[in-house]
N, C-alpha and C positions, 0 to 999 in steps of 0.2 A: 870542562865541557862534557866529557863522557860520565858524570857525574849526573850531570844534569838532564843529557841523554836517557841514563838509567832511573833517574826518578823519575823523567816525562813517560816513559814506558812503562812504568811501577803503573802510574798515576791511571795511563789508560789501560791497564790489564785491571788494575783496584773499578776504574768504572764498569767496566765490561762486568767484573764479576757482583758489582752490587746491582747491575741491571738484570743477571741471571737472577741473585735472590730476590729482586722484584718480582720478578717473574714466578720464581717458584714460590712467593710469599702468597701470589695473585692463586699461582696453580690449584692450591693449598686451603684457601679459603674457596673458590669455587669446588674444587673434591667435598670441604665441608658442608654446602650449601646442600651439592647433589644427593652427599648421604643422608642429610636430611629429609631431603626429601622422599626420598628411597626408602626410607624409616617410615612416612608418613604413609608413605604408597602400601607397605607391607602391612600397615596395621591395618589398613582400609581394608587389604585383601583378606587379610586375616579376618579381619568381621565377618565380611562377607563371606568366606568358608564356612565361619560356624553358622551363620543363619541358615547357609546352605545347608549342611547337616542336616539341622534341626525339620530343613521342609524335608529334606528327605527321608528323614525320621519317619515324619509325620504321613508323605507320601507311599511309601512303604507298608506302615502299619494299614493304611486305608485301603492298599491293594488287596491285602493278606485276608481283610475283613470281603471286601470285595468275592475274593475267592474262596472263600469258605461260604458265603450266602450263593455263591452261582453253584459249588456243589449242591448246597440242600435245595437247591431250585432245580439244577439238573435231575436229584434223584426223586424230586416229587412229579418233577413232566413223565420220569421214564415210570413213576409208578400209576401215574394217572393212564399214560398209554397202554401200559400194561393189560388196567381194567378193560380198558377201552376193546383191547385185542382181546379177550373173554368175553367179553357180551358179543363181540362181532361173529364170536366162534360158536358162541351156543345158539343166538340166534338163525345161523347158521346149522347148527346141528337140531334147530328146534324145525324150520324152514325144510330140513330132508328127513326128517321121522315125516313130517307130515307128508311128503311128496310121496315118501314109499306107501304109508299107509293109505293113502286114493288111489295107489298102482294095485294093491292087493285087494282092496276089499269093494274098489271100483263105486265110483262117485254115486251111483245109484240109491248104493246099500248107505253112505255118509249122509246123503238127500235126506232121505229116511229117517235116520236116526235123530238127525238135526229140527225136522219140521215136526211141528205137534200132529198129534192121531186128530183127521177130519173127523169133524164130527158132522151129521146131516144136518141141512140149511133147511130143514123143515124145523116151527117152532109147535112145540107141545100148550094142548091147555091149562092155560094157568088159573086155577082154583083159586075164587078170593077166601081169604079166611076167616069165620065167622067168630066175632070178638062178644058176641050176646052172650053165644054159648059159655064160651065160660068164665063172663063173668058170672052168670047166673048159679054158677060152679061153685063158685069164689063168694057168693053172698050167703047160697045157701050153709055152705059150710063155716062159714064165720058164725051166723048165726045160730045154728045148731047147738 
């Protein structure tokens, strides 16, 4: 009987332990399942990195382009302003020559200079001019 005892205990430790490696058999294939997938996830991300790169590549280069045309834009405004500030100054400088010059030589004398010499509004006679004469000028000497 303690025989039999001992193989009915064998028998249920033998089941118990083929229910563990059920279980670890099950474990075992789900871990494989998940690596899988996991595998599948990683390459996905992995694409999608390098595509990333590549805009960022691309976004990148377009900025740098970007900023090299906003300098040569920046230093064509600051050359335009530039001009802009020299005409402003010389007209300016043209605006106070002339202001001093009416202070010194006094508007009267500029009047003057500026308006044509009157001439009198009386009209002289006008002599028509006699085209007889010479043709008669002009015949006699051709013919001669």
């Amino acid at each position: 009987m303690a025989d039999r005892v001992t193989t009915a205990v064998l028998k249920e430790k033998i089941d118990n332990v083929e229910k563990v490696f059920n279980r670890i058999d099950d474990a075992i294939v789900k871990i494989v399942e998940v690596n899988n997938n996991v595998s599948k996830m990683l390459a996905v991300h992995d694409e999608r990195l390098v595509k990333q790169e590549k805009i960022d590549e691309v976004l990148f280069k377009k900025i740098d382009e970007l900023h090299v045309k906003m300098d040569e834009d920046h230093k064509a405004v600051l050359e335009r302003l530039g001009n802009l500030e020299r005409k402003v100054w010389s007209g300016l400088g043209i605006i106070g020559t002339i202001m001093v010059v009416l202070q010194v030589a006094g508007p009267n004398k500029i009047l003057r200079l500026l308006s044509p010499a009157q001439t009198s509004g009386i009209m002289e006679e006008v002599r028509p001019i006699s085209f007889e004469l010479h043709r008669h000028k002009i015949h006699k000497s051709s013919i001669s």
